[in-house]
C-alpha positions as CSV (number, residue, x, y, z in Angstrom):
1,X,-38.6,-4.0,20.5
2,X,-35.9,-3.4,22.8
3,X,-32.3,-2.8,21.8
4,X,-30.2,-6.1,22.7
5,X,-26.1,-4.9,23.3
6,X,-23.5,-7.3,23.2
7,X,-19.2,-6.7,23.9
8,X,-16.6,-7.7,22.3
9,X,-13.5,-6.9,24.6
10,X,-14.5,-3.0,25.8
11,X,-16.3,-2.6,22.3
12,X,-20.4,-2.3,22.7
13,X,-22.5,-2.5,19.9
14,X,-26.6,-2.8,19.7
15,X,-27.8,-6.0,18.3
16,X,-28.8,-4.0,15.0
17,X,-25.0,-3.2,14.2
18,X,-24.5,-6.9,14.3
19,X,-27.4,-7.6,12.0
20,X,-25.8,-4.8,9.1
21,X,-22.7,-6.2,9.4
22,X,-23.5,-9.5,8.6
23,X,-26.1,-8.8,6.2
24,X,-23.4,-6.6,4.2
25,X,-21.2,-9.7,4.3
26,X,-23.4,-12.6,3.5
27,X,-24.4,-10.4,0.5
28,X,-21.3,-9.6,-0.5
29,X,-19.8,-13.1,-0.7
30,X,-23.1,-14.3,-2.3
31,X,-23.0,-11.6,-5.2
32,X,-19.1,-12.2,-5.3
33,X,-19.5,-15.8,-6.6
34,X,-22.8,-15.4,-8.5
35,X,-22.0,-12.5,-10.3
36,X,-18.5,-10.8,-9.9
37,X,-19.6,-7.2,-11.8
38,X,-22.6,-7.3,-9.3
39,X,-20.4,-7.9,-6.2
40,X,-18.1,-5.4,-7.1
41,X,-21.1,-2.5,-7.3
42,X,-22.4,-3.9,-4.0
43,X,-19.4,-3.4,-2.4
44,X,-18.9,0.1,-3.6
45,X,-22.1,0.9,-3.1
46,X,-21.6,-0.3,1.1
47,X,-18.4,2.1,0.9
48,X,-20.1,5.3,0.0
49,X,-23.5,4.7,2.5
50,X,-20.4,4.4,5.3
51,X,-17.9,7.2,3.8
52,X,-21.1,9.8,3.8
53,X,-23.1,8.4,6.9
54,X,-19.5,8.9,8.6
55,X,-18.4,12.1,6.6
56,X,-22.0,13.6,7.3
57,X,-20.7,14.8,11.1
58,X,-19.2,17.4,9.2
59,X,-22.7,19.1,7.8
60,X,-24.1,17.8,10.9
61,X,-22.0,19.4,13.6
62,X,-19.7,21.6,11.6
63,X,-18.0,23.6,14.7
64,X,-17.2,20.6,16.7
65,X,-15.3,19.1,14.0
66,X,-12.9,22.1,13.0
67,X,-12.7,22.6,17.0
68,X,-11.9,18.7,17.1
69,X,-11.2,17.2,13.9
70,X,-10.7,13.7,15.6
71,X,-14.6,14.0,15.8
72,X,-14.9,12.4,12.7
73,X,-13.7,9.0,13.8
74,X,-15.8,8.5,16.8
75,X,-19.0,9.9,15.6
76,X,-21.2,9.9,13.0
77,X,-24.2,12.5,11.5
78,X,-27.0,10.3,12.7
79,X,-30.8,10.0,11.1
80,X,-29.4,12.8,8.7
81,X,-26.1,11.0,7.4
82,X,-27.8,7.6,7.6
83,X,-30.5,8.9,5.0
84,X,-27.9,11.1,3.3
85,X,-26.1,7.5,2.6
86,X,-29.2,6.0,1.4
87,X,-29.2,8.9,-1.2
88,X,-25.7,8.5,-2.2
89,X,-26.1,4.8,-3.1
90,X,-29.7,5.3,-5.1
91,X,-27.9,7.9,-7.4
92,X,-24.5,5.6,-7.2
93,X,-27.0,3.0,-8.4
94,X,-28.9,4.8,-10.8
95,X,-25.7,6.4,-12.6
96,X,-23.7,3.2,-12.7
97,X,-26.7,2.0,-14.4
98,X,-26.6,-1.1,-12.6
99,X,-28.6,-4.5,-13.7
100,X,-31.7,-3.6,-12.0
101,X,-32.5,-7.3,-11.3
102,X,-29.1,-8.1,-10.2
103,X,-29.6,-4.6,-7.6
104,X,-33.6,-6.4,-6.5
105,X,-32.0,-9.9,-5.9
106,X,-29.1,-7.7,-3.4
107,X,-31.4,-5.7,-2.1
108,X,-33.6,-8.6,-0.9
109,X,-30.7,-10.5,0.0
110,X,-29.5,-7.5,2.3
111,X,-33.0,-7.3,4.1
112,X,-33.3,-11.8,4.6
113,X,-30.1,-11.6,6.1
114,X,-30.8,-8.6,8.2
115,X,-34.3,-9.3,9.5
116,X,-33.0,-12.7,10.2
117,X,-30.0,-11.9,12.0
118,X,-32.1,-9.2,14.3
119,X,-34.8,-11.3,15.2
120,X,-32.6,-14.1,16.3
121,X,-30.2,-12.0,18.3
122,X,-33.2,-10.5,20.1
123,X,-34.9,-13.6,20.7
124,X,-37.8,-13.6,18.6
125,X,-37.2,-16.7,17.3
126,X,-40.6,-17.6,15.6
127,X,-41.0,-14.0,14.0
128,X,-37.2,-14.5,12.8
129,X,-38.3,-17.6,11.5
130,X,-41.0,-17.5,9.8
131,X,-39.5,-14.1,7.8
132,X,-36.6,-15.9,7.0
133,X,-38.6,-18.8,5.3
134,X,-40.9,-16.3,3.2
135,X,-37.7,-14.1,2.9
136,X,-35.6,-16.7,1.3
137,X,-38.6,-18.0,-0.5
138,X,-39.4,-15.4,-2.7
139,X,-35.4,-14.5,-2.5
140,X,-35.2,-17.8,-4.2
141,X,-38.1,-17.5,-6.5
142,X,-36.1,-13.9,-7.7
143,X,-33.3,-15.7,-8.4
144,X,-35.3,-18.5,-10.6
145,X,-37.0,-16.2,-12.5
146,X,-34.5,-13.3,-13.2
147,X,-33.5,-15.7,-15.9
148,X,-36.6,-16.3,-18.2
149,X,-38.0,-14.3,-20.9
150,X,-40.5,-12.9,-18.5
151,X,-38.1,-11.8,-15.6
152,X,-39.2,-7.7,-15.5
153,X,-42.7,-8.4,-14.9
154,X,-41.5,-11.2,-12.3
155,X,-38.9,-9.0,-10.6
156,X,-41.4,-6.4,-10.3
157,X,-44.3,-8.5,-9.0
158,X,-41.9,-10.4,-6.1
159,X,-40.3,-7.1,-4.9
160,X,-43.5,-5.6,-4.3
161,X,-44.4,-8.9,-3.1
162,X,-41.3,-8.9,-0.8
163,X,-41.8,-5.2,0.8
164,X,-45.5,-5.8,1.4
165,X,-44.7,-8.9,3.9
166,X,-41.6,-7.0,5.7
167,X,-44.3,-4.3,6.6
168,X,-46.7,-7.2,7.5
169,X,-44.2,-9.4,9.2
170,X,-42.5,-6.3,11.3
171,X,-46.5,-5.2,11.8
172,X,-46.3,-8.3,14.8
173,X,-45.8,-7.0,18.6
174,X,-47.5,-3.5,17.1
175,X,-46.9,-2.0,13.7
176,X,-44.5,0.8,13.7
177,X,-43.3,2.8,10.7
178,X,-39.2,3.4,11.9
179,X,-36.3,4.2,10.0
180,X,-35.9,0.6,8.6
181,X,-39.3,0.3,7.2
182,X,-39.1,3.3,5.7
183,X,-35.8,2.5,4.0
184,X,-37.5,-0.9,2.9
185,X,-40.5,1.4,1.2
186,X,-37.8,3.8,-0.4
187,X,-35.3,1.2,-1.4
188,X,-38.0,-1.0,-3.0
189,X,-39.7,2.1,-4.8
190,X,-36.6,3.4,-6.5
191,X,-35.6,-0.3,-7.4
192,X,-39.3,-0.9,-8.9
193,X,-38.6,2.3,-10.9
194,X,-35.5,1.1,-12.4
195,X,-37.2,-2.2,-13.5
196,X,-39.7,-0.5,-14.9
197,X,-37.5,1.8,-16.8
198,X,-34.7,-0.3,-17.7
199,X,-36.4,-3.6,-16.9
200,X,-36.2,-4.4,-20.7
201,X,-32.2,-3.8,-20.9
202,X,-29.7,-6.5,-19.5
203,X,-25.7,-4.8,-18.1
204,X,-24.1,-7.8,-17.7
């Protein structure tokens, strides 16, 4: 799918900076009035991915930033820093010791408002669509079942559930395996993990 850019004033940004943005908002606010101690690891947990995918120009292109410190602000370190950032919140995550299903439920959250947003601003309206409804289905569904006796083997079953149909739903127009699927698969494999480890234990 082609890049869509948009402006605001003389600032250009691709469609997919749009769709981060407002999928790190919507989340925010969500976790921010369902559970404040979630909200308040989410939004750490945004700072560092942006602190190192930012800082990582530094490993990236060491010489151009002591030559032009400035450097930092404008660029970033790319495929590198953006998985670098991944990293940083997985072990943020996994040392914080976070509720696993209240990390799932954000996770999922992150990727509904994302695919939804993208899809829409690049006018693939029925894709967008139809992910959203599934998305939000089995977001919903998460939610519901995160509080009964049975939640671990739930959480577990709808996540895999979840990943599964973003690689089938991003499969239409040709099935490509990019940096987005790819952090679905990782994400989603690190966050089974804890709910298999920890799935008994509850961090309120």
């Amino acid at each position: 799918m082609n890049q869509q850019w948009y402006n605001i004033g003389a600032f250009t940004f691709p469609g997919s900076w749009a769709a981060v943005i407002a999928s790190f908002l919507l989340t925010f606010l969500f976790l921010f009035f369902w559970n404040r101690k979630a909200g308040d690891w989410y939004s750490n947990a945004v700072f560092y991915f942006i602190l190192t995918w930012k800082l990582s120009i530094i490993i990236v292109d060491f010489q151009t930033v002591i030559k032009h410190p400035l450097t930092i602000l404008y660029f970033h370190g790319g495929t590198f820093g953006y998985w670098l950032g991944i990293a940083v919140v997985l072990i943020y995550t996994f040392v914080k010791k976070e509720n696993p299903y209240h990390a799932a439920a954000a996770w999922m959250l992150t990727v509904l408002v994302y695919e939804g947003v993208f899809d829409f601003l690049h006018g693939s309206y029925m894709t967008g669509g139809l992910q959203l409804a599934v998305n939000l289905i089995l977001f919903l569904f998460l939610l519901k079942k995160i509080g009964g006796e049975d939640k671990r083997i739930w959480s577990i079953q709808i996540l895999t559930i979840f990943t599964l149909a973003q690689l089938l739903l991003n499969a239409f127009g040709g099935f490509e395996i990019g940096t987005h699927l790819l952090t679905y698969i990782t994400v989603s494999a690190v966050l089974l993990l804890l709910l298999i480890k920890q799935g008994g234990k509850s961090s309120e």
